[in-house]
C-alpha positions in Angstrom: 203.0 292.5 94.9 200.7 291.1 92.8 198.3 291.7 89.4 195.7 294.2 91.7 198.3 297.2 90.3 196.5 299.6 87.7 196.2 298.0 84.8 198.1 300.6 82.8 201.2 300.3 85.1 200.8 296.3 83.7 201.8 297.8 79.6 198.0 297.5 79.3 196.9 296.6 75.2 193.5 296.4 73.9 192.2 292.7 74.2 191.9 292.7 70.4 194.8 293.9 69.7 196.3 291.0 72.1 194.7 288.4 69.8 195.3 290.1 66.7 199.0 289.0 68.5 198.7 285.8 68.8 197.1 284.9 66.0 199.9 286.9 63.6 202.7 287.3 65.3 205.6 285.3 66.6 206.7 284.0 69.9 209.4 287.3 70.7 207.1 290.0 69.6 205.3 291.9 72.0 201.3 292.5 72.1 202.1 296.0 70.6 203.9 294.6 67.8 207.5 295.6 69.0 210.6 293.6 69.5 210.2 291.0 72.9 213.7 292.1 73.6 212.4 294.4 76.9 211.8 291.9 79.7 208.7 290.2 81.0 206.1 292.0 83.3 206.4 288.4 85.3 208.1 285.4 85.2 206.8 282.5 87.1 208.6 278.4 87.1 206.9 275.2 88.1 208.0 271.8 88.4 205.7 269.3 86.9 205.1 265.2 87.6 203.3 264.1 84.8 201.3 260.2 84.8 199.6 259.4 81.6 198.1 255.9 80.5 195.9 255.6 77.4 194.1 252.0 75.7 191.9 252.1 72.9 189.0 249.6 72.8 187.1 248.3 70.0 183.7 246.7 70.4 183.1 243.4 70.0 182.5 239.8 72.2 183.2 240.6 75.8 183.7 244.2 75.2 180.7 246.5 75.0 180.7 249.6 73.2 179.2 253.1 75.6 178.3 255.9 73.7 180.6 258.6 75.6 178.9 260.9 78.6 180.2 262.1 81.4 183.2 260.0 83.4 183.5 260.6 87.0 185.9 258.1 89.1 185.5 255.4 86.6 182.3 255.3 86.0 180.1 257.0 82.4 177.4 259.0 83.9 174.7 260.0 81.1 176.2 257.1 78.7 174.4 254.0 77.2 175.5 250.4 76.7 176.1 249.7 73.3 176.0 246.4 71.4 178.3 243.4 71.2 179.7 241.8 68.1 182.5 239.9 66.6 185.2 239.2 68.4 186.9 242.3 69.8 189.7 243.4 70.2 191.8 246.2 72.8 194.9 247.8 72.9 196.7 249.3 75.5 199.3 252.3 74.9 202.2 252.6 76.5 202.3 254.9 79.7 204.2 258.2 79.5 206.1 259.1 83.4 208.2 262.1 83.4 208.9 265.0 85.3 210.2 268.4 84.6 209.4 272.3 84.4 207.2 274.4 83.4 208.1 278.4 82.5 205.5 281.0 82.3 206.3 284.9 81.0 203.8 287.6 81.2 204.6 289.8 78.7 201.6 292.4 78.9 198.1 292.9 80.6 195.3 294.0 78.3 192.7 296.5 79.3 190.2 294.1 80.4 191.9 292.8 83.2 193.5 290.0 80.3 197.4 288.8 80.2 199.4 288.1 77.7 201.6 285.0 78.5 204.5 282.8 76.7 204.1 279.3 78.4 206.4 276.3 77.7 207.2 273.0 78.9 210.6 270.9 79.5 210.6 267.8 80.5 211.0 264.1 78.9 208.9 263.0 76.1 206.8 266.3 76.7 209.3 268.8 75.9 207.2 271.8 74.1 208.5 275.4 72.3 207.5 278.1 73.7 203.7 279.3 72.8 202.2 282.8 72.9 198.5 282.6 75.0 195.9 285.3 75.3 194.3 284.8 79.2 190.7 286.6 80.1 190.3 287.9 83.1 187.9 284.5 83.7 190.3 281.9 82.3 189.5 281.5 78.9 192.5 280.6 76.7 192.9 282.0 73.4 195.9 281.1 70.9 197.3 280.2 67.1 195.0 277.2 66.5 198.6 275.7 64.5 199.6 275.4 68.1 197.3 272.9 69.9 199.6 270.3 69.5 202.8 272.3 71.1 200.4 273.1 74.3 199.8 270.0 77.2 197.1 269.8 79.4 198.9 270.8 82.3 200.0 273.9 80.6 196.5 274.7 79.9 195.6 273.8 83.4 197.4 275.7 85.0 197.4 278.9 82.6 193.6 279.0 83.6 194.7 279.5 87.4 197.0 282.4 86.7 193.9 284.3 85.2 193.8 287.9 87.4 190.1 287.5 88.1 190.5 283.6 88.8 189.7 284.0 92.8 189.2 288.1 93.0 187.2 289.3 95.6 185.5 286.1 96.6 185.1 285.3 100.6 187.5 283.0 101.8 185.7 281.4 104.3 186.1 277.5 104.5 182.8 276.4 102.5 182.7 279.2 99.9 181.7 277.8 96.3 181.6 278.8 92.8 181.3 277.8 89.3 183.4 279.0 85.8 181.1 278.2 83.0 182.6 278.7 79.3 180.4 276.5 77.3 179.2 277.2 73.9 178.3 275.8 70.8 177.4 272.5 71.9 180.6 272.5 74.2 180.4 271.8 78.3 183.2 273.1 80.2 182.2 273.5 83.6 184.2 274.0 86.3 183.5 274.0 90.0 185.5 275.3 93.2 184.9 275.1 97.1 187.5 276.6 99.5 188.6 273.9 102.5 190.5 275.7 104.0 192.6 279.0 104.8 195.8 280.0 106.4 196.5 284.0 106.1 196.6 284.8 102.5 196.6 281.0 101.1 193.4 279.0 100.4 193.4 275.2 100.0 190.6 274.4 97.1 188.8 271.2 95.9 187.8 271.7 92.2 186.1 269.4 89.0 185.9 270.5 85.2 183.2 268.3 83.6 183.9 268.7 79.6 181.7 267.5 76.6 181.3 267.3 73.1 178.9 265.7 71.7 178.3 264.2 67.5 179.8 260.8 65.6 183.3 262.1 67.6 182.4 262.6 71.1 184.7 263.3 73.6 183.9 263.8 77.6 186.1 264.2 80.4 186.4 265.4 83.8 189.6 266.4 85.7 189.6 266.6 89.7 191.9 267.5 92.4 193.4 270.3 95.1 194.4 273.6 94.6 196.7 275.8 97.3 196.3 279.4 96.2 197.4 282.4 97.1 195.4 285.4 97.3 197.6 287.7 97.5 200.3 287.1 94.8 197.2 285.6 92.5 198.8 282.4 91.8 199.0 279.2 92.3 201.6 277.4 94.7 200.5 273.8 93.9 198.2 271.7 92.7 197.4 267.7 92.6 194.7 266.7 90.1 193.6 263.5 87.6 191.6 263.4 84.6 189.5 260.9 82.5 189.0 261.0 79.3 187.3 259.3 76.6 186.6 260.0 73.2 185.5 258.3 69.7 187.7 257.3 67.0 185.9 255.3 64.4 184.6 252.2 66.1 186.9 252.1 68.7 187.2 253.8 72.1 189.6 255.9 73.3 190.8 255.9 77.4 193.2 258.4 78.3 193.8 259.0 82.4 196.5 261.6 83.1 198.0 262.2 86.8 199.8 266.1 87.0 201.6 267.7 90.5 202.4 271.5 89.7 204.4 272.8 92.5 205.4 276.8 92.0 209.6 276.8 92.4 210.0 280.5 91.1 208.3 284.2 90.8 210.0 287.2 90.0 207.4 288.9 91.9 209.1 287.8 95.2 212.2 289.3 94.7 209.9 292.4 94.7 
């Protein structure tokens, strides 16, 4: 059993209602406004292995400044050298290993093929409350701007995989591509998917998001790895990916490489 049911057997809500949610009420309220004492549509657990290692690095004799472009297995694609001056100076930040869980509840499906999701994360050093997310049916992520800070990457990640039109009616034969593009205003976020291969109803995908910003503080990134995914229950059942990242603050240079495994432990729907 999976999200292909009529929508309006899913407590279906108008998208902008759904927002209007988010953005006003509180984690425990339900898209319609109601108590969130009534139980989720869905609830899904994963475990989660989590790498990350940052340094910061300031231009200066023996380290050159690159204006930020586009990283991809080490090396700045569309960058520049910059000068070097002074005596320089880098800092590395200590490296964060933990592992733990991730819950996700879906707690309504708007009429545009949308969910309406409350995501948290518990592990060590990364333990996050409980956030309330509107998901298109594409993958785009919409939620309480006060709350970037109280949602990881991985979280984000792996919301965008539970979207209902994430994979849809796409051929699964070994080979098949295709490409989620939600930039705007000066923002790239491009993402890219190839099936490798397919046993029954799950598919074994290669992916890349390429991210940019651009101005004084640019940031650019891309994130890589393998996705198994199943067709049928529309979710994924693991996932193994990296990302580089590298931003501008001030003068200095920011490096941040993050290692995540998501492997799917629980789904109510399989009781079903």
């Amino acid at each position: 059993m999976g999200y292909r049911l009529p929508v309006t057997a899913l407590t279906a809500v108008p998208a902008i209602v759904a927002l209007a949610a988010v953005l006003a009420a509180p984690v425990g309220v339900d898209a319609a406004g109601t108590s969130g004492s009534s139980h989720p549509l869905r609830t899904l657990s994963f475990d989660v292995d989590v790498h990350v290692a940052a340094r910061r690095e300031t231009p200066g004799e023996g380290i050159r400044g690159t204006v930020p472009g586009v990283l991809v297995k080490g090396r700045v694609l569309q960058g520049r050298p910059g000068g070097a001056t002074g005596n320089g100076q880098r800092t590395e930040a200590a490296a964060v290993t933990t592992k733990g869980s991730i819950g996700v509840d879906v707690v309504a499906a708007t009429d545009d093929a949308g969910l309406i999701l409350d995501v948290s994360v518990t592990a060590n050093e990364r333990t996050r409350p409980k956030v309330r997310i509107v998901l298109g049916p594409d993958g785009a992520v919409a939620y309480d701007p006060k709350n970037v800070a109280n949602l990881t990457e991985e979280e984000i990640t792996l919301v965008r995989w539970l979207a209902r039109g994430f994979f849809a009616d796409r051929p699964t034969e070994p080979g098949t591509t295709w490409t989620v593009d939600q930039s705007a205003n000066g923002h790239v976020d491009v993402e890219r998917y190839r099936v490798v291969a397919r046993d029954a109803h799950q598919l074994t995908l290669d992916y890349l998001l390429e991210e940019k910003v651009g101005g004084a503080t640019g940031y650019a990134g891309t994130r890589g790895g393998s996705l198994v995914y199943d067709t049928a229950m529309i979710v994924p059942l693991k996932a193994t990916f990296q990302t580089e990242a590298r931003r501008q603050v001030g003068a200095a240079y920011e490096t941040t490489r993050t290692s995540v495994t998501l492997t799917l432990t629980g789904d109510s729907f399989a009781k079903r």
